[in-house]
N, C-alpha and C positions, 0 to 999 in steps of 0.2 A: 139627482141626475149624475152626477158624480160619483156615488157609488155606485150607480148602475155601471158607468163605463169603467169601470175599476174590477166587477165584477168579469165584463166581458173581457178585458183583457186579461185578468186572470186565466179565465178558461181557456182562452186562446191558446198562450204561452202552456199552461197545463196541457193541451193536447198537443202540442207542437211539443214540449219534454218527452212523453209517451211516444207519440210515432215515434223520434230518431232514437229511443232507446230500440223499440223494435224493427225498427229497417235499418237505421244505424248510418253512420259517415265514414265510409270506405268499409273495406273487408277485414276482420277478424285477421290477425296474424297467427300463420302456425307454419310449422317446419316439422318435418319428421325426420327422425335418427336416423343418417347412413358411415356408416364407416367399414373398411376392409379390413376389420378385426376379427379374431375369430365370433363365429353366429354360436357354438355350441355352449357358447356359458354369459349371455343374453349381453352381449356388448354391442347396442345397436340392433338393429332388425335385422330380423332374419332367420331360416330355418333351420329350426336344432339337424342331430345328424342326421335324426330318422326320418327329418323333412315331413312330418305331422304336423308339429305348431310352427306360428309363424310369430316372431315378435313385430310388436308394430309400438314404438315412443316417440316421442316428440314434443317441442315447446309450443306452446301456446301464449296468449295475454293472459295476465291476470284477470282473476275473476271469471273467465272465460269456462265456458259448458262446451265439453269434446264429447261427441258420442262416436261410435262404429256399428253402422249398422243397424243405427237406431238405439241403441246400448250406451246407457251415460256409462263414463272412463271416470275414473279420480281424477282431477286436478291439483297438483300440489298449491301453496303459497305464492313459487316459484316458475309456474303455469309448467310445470313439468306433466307428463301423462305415459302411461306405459300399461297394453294389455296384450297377453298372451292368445293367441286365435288359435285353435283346433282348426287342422285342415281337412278338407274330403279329398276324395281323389277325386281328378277333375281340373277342372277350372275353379275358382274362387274368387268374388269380388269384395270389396269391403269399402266403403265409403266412409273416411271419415270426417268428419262433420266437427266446428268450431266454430262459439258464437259467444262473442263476448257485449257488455253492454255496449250499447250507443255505436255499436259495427254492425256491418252486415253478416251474414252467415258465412263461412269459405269451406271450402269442401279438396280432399286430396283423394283422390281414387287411388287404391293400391289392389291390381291384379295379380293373382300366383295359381300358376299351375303345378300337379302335382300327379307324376304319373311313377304308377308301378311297373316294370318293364317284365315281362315271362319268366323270367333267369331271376325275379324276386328282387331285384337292386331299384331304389326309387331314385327319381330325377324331379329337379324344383326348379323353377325361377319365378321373380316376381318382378312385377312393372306398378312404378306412380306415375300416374296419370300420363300414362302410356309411354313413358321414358324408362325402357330394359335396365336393371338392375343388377341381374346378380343370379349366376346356376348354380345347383347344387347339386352333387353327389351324392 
């Protein structure tokens, strides 16, 4: 009898480990890179001059899984992450997504538009999660 209930508490605790590794206790931490430094030589996010890419880095938790878009990112040691996005013209959305163990999933939306004007000069900006950021020339 005894091992039977040793047994069931076992598995209890086993599935109660499991869940909170996948639903997790609180949100995932992560922050993305902003600074007013120059965007054309990748210090921070931001569109080079030609306003085609767009960078997008930021810190995460260790151990933690960042994708954009669906798209696993490196994480370093240091839960650092940094990828370069090709832009369309347009609109452009980009969700990115961090999930570390025993946390929930957190999510930072970054929007950027990207228009060509007739006279050939491009115009950029971008928004996280819906907070105006930053034009570009």
């Amino acid at each position: 009898m005894l091992i039977k209930n040793l047994v069931v508490v076992g598995c209890i605790i086993s599935i109660a480990i499991i869940a909170l590794y996948f639903i997790g206790i609180g949100p995932t931490n992560i922050a993305l890179d902003y600074d007013n430094g120059s965007y054309d030589y990748g210090n921070g996010p931001g569109m080079n001059k030609n306003i085609n890419t767009l960078n997008i880095s930021g810190t995460t938790e260790n151990y933690a899984t960042v994708t954009i878009n669906g798209e696993n990112v490196p994480v370093d040691k240091n839960g650092k992450f940094y990828k370069v996005i090709v832009l369309k013209n347009g609109t452009n959305i980009y969700y990115v997504n961090a999930k570390a163990p025993f946390k929930s999933t957190n999510q930072i939306n970054v929007t950027t538009n990207r228009v060509v004007d007739p006279d050939g000069s491009v115009f950029g900006n971008w928004f996280y999660n819906g907070t105006y950021l930053k034009n570009e020339y």
